[in-house]
N, C-alpha and C positions, 0 to 999 in steps of 0.2 A: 347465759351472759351475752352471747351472742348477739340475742332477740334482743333484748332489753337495749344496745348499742342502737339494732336497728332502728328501733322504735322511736327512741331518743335524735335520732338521725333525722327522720323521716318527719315527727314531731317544730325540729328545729327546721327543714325545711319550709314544712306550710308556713313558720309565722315568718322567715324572710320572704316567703314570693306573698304571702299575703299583707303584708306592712302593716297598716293602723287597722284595715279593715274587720281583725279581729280584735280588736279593743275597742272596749264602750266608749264612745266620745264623749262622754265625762270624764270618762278617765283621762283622754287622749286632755282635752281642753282644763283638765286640773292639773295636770305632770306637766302641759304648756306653761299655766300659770306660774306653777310652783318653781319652773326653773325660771321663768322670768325675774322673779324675787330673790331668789338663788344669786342667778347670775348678778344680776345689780347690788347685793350687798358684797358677793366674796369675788366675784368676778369669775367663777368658775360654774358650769352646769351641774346636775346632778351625775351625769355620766362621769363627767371629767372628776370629779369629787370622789364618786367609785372608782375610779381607776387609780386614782392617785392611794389610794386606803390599799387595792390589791398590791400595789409596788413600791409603795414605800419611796415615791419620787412625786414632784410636782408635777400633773399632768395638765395639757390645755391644748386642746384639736387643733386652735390657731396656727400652730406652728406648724404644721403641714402645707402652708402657705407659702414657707421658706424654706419648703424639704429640709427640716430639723427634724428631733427627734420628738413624739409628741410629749414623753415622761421626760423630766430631767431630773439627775440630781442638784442639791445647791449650789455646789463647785461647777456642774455641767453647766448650768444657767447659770451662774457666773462669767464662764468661758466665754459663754454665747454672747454675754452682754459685753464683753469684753473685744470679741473678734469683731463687733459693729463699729467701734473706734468713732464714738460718738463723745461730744463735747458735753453734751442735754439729752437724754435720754426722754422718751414721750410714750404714752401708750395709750391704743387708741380704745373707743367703747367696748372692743371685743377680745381685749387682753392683746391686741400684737405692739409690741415693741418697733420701734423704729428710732432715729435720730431726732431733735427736732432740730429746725432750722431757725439761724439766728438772722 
């Protein structure tokens, strides 16, 4: 069992120091695409989409922007929208929230 950790360890090493360079660039340049399409219909990537299914909360990386949390729940994101004490709410091409101004 041990080994098998290692291996898996060692495995998940190479593909972080190595990044895209072990993916075919098609693949690299179709997962581009595809989250392109993604994103502009739902407004969320493919990542953010899987992450949101593992936790069972709305997820969107944006919000790392504003050291939030990146998953919310509904009430969380409610809160959230709620402590910006905005008149107009606005959000821009990349899902971030902000006030808008009148």
């Amino acid at each position: 069992m041990r080994i098998i950790r290692l291996v898996l360890c060692m495995v998940s090493m190479l593909f972080a120091i190595a990044g895209c360079g072990i993916v075919p660039t098609w693949v690299s340049i179709t997962h581009f695409l595809g989250d392109a399409v993604l994103t502009h219909e739902t407004g969320k990537s493919s990542g953010e989409h899987g992450l949101s299914a593992i936790t069972g909360k709305d997820c969107q990386l944006i919000r790392l922007i504003d050291f939030k949390d990146i998953c919310m729940s509904s009430i969380e994101y409610e809160s959230y929208l709620l402590s910006l004490n905005c008149d107009i709410y606005t959000w821009n091409i990349f899902g971030r929230v902000s006030c808008k101004k009148i």
